[in-house]
TINURO-826064 format. One record per atom (N, C-alpha, C, O): x, y, z; residue in three letters; residue number from 1; atom name. Coordinates in nm, 4 decimals. Atoms other than C-alpha are relative to their C-alpha. Example, Ala and Ser with C-alpha at 12.3 -4.5 7.8 and 13.67 -1.06 7.14 Angstrom:
0.0890 / -0.1190 / 0.0000 / ALA / 1 / N
1.2300 / -0.4500 / 0.7800 / ALA / 1 / CA
0.0900 / 0.1200 / 0.0000 / ALA / 1 / C
0.1936 / 0.1181 / 0.0665 / ALA / 1 / O
-0.0820 / -0.1190 / -0.0060 / SER / 2 / N
1.3670 / -0.1060 / 0.7140 / SER / 2 / CA
-0.0770 / 0.1090 / 0.0730 / SER / 2 / C
-0.0261 / 0.2198 / 0.0899 / SER / 2 / O
//
This chain:
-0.1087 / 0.0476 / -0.0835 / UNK / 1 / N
-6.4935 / -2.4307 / -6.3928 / UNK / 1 / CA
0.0054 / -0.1520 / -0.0123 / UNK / 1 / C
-0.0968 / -0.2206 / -0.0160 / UNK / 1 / O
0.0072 / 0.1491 / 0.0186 / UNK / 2 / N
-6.3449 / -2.7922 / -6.4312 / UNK / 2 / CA
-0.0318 / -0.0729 / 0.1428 / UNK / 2 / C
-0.0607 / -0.0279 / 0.2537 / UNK / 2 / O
0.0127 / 0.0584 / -0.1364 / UNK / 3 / N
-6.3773 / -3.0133 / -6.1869 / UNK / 3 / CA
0.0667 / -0.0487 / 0.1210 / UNK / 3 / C
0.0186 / -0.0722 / 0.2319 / UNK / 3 / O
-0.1189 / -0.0524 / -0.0590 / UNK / 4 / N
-6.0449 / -3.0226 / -6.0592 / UNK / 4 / CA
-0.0150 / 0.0941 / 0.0824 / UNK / 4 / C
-0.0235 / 0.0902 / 0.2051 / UNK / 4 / O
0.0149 / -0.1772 / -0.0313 / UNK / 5 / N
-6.0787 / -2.6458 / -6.0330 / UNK / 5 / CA
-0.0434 / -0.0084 / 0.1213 / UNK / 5 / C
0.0265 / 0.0318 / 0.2143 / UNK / 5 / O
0.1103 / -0.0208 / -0.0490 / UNK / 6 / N
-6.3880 / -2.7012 / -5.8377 / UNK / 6 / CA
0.0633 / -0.0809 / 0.1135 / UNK / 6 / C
0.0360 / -0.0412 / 0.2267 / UNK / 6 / O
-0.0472 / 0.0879 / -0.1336 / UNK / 7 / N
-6.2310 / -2.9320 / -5.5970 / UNK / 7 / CA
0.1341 / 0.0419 / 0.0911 / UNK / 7 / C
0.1690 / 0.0341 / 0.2089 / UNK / 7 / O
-0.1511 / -0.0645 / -0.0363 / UNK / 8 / N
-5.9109 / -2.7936 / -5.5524 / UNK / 8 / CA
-0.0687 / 0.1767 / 0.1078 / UNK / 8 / C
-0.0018 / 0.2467 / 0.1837 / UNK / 8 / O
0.0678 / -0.1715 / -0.0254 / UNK / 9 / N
-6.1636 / -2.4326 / -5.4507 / UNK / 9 / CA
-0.0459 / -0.0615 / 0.0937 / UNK / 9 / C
0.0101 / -0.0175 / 0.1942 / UNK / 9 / O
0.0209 / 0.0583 / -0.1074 / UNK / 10 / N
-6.3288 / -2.6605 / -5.2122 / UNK / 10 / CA
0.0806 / -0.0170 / 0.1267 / UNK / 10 / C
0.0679 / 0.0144 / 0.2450 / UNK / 10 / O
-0.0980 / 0.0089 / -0.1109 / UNK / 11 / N
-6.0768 / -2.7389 / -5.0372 / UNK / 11 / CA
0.0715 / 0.1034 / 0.0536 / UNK / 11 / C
0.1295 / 0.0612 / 0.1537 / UNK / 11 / O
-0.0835 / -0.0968 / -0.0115 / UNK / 12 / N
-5.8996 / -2.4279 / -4.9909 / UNK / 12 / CA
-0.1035 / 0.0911 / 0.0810 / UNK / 12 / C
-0.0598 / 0.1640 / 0.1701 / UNK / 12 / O
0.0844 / -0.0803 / -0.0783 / UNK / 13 / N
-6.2593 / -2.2603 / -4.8688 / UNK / 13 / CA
-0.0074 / -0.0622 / 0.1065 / UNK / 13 / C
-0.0352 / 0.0111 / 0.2014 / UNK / 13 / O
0.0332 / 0.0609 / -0.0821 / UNK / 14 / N
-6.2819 / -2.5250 / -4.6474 / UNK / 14 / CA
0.1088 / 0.0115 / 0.1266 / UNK / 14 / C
0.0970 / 0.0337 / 0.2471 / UNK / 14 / O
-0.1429 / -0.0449 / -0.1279 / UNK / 15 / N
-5.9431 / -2.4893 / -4.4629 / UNK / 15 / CA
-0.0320 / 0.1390 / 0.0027 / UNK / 15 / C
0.0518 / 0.1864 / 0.0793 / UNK / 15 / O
0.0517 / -0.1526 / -0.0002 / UNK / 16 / N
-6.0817 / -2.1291 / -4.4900 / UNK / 16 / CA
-0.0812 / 0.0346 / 0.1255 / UNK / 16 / C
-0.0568 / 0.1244 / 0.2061 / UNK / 16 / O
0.1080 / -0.0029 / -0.0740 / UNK / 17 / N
-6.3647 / -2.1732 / -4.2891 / UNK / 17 / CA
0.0519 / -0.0752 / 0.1383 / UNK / 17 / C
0.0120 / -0.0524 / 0.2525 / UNK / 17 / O
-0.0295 / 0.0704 / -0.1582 / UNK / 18 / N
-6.1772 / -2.4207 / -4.0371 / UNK / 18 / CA
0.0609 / 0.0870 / 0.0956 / UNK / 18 / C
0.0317 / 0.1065 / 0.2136 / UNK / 18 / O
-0.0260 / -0.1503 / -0.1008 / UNK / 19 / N
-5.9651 / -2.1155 / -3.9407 / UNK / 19 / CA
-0.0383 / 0.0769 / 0.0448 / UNK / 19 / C
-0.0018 / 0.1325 / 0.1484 / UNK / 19 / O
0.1067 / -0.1516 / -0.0562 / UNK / 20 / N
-6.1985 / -1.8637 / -3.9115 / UNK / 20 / CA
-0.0935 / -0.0217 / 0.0820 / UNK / 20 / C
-0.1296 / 0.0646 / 0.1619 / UNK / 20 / O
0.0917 / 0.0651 / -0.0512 / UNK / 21 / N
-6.4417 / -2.0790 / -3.7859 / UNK / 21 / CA
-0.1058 / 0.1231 / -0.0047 / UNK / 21 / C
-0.1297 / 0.1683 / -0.1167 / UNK / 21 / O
0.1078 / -0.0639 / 0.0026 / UNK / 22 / N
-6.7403 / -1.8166 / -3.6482 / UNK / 22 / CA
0.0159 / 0.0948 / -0.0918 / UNK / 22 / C
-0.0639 / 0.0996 / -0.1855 / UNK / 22 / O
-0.0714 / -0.0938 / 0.0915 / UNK / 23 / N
-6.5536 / -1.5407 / -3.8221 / UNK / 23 / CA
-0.0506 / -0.0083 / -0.1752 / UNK / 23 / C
-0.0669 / 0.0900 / -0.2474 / UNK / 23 / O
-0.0346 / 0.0070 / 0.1142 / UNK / 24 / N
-6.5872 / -1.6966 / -4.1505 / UNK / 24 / CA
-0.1673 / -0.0349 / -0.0356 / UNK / 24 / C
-0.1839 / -0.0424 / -0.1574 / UNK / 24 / O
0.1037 / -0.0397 / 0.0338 / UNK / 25 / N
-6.9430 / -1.7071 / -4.1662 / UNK / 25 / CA
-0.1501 / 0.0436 / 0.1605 / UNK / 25 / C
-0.2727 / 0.0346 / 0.1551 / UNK / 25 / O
0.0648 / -0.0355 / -0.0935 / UNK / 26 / N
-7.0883 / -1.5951 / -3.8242 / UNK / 26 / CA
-0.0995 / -0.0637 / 0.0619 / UNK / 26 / C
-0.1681 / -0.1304 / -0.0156 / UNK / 26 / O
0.0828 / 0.0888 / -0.1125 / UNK / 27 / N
-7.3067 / -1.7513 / -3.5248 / UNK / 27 / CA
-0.1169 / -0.0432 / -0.0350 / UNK / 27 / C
-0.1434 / -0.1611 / -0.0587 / UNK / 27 / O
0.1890 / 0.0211 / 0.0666 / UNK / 28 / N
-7.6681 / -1.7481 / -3.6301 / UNK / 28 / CA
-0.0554 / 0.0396 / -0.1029 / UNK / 28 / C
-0.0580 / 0.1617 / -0.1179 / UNK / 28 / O
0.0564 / -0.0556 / 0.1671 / UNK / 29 / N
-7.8289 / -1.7198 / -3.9823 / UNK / 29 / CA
-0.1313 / 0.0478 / 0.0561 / UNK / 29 / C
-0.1744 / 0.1610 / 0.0341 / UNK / 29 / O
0.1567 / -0.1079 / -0.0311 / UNK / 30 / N
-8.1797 / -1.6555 / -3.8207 / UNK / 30 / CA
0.0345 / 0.1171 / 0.0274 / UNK / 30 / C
0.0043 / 0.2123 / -0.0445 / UNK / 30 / O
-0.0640 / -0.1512 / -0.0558 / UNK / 31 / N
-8.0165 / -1.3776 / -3.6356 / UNK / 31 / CA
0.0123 / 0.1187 / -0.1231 / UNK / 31 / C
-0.0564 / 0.2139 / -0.1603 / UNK / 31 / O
-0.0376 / -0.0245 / 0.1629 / UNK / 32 / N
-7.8572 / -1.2883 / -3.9560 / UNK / 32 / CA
-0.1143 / 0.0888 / -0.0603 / UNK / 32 / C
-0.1295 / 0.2107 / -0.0535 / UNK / 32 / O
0.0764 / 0.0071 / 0.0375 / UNK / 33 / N
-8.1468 / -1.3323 / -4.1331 / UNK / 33 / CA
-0.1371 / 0.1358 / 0.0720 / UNK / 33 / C
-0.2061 / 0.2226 / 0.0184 / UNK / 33 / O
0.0694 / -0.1195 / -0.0806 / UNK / 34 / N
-8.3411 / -1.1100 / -3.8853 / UNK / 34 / CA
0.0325 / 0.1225 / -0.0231 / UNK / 34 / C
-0.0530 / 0.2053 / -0.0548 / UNK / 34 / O
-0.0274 / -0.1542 / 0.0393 / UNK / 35 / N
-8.1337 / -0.7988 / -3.9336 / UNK / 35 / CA
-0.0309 / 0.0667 / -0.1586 / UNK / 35 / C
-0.0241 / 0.1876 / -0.1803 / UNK / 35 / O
0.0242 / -0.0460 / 0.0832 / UNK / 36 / N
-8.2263 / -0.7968 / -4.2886 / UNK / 36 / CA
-0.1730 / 0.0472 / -0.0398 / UNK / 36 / C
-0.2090 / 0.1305 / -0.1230 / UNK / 36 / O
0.0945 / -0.0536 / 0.0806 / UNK / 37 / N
-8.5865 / -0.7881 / -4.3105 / UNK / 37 / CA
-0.0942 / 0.0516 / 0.1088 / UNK / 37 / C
-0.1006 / -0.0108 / 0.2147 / UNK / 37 / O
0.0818 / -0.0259 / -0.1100 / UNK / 38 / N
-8.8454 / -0.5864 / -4.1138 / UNK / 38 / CA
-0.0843 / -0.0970 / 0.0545 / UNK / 38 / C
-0.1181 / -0.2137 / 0.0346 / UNK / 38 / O
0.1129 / 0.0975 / -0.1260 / UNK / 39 / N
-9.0666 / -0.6741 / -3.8453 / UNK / 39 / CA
-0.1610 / -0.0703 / -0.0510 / UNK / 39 / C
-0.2327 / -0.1533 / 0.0050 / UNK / 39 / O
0.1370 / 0.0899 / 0.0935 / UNK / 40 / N
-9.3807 / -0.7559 / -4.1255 / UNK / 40 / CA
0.0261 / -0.0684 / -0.1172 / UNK / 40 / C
-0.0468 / -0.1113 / -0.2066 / UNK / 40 / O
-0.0228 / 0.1192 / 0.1332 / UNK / 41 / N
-9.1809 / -0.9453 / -4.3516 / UNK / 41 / CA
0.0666 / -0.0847 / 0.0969 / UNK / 41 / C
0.0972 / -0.1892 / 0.0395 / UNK / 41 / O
0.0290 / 0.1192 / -0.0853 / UNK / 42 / N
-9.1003 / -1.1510 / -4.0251 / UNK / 42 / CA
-0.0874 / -0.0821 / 0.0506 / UNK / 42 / C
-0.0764 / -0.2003 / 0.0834 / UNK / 42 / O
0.0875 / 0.0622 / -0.0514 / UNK / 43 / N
-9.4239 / -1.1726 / -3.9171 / UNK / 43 / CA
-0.1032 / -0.0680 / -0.1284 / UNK / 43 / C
-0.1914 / -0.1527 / -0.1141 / UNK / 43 / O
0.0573 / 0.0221 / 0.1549 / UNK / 44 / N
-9.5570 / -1.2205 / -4.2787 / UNK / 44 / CA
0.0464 / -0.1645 / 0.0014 / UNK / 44 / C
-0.0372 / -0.2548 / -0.0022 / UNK / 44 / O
-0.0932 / 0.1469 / -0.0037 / UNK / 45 / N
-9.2867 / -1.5529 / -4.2684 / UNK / 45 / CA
-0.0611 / -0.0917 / 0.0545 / UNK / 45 / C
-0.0861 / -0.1979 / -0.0025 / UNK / 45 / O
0.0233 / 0.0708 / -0.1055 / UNK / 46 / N
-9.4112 / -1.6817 / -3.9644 / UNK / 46 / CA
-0.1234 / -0.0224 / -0.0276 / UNK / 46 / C
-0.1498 / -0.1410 / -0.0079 / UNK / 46 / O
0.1458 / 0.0167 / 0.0427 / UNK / 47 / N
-9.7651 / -1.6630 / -4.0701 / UNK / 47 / CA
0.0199 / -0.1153 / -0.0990 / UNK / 47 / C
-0.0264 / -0.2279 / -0.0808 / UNK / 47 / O
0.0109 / 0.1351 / 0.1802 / UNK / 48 / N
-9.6976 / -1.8836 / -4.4348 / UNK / 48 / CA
0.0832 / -0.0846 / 0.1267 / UNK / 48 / C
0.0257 / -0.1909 / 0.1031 / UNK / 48 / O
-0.0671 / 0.1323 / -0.0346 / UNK / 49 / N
-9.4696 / -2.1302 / -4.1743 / UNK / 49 / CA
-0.1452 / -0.0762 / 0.0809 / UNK / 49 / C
-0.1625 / -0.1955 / 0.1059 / UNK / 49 / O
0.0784 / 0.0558 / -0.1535 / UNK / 50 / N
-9.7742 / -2.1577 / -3.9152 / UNK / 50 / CA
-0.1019 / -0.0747 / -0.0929 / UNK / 50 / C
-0.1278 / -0.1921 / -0.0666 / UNK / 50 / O
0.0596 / 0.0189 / 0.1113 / UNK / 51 / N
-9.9969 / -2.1878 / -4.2300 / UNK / 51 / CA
0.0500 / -0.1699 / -0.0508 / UNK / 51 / C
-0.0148 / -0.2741 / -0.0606 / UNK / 51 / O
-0.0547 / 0.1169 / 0.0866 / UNK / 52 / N
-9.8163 / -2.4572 / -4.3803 / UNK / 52 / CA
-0.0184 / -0.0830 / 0.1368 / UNK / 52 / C
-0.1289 / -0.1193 / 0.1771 / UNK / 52 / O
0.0175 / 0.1095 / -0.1196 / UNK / 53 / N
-9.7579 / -2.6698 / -4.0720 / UNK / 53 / CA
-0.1086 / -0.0422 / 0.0114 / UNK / 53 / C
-0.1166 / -0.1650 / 0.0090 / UNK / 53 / O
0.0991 / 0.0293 / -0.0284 / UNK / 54 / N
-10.1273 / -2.6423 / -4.0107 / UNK / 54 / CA
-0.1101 / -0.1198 / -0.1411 / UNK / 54 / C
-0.2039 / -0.1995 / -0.1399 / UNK / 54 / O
0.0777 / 0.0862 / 0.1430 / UNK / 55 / N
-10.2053 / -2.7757 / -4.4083 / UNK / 55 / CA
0.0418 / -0.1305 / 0.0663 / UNK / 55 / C
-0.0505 / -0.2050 / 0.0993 / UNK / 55 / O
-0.0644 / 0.1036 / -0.0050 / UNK / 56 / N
-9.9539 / -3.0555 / -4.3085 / UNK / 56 / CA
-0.0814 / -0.1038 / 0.0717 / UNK / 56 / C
-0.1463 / -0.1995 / 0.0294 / UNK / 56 / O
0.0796 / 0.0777 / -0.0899 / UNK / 57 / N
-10.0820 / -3.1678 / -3.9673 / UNK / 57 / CA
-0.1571 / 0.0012 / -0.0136 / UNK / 57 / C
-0.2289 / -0.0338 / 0.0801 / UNK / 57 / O
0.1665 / 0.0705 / -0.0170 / UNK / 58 / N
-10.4627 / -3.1884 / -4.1040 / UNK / 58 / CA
-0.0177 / -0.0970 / -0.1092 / UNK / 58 / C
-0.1074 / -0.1797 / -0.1254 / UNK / 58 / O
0.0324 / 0.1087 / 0.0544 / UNK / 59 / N
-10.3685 / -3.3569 / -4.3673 / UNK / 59 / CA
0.0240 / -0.1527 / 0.0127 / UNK / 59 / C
-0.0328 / -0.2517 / -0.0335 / UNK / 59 / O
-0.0658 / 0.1265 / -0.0936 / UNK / 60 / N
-10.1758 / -3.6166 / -4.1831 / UNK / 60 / CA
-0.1392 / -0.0842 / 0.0778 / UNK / 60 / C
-0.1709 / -0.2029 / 0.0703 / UNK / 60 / O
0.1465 / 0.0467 / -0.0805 / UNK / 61 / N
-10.5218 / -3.6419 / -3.9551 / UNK / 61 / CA
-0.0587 / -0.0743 / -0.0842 / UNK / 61 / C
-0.1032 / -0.1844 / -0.0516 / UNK / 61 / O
0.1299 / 0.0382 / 0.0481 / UNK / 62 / N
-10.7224 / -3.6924 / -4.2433 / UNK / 62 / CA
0.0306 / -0.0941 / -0.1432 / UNK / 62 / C
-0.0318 / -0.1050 / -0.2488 / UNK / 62 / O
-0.0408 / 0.0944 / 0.1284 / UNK / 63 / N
-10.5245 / -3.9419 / -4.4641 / UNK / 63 / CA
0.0402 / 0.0638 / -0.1161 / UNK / 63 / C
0.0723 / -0.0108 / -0.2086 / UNK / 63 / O
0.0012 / -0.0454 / 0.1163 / UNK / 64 / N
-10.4793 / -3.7145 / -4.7146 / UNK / 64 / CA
0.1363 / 0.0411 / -0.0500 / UNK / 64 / C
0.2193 / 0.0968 / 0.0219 / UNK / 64 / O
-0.1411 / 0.0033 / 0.0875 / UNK / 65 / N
-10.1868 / -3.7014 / -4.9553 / UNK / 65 / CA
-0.0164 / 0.1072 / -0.1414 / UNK / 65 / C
-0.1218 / 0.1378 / -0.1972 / UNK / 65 / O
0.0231 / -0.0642 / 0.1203 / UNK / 66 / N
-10.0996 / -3.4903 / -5.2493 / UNK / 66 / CA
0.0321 / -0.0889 / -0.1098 / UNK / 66 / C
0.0918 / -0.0372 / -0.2043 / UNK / 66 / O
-0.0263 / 0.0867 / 0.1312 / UNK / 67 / N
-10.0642 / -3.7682 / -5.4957 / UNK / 67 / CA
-0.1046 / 0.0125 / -0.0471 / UNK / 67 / C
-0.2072 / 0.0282 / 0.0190 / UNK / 67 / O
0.1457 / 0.0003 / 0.0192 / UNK / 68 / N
-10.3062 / -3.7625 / -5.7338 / UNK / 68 / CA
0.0161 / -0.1451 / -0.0873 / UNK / 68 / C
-0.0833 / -0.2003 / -0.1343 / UNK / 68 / O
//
């Protein structure tokens, strides 16, 4: 697609979306997001987020950076 194209498609989704507003892509993506995957590939998620946070904030404590 040129880039015209691509801009001209922009714009046209975009007045798309101003009309429809919730309609045009709905209230909450977690929500969303929730109805698609069971209850241990939520809690599976939440585990690698709590995980990660916890790498973050010790490495923050302890000066430590991933640069090598």
């Amino acid at each position: 697609m040129e880039y015209r194209q691509a801009v001209e498609q922009t714009k046209v989704n975009l007045s798309d979306l101003q009309e429809r507003r919730k309609d045009a892509v709905g209230e909450n993506a977690i929500d969303f997001m929730n109805k698609l995957l069971t209850p241990e590939e939520i809690a599976a998620s939440d585990l690698r987020v709590t995980m990660i946070i916890e790498i973050a904030n010790t490495r923050a404590e302890k000066g430590i950076s991933q640069k090598t």
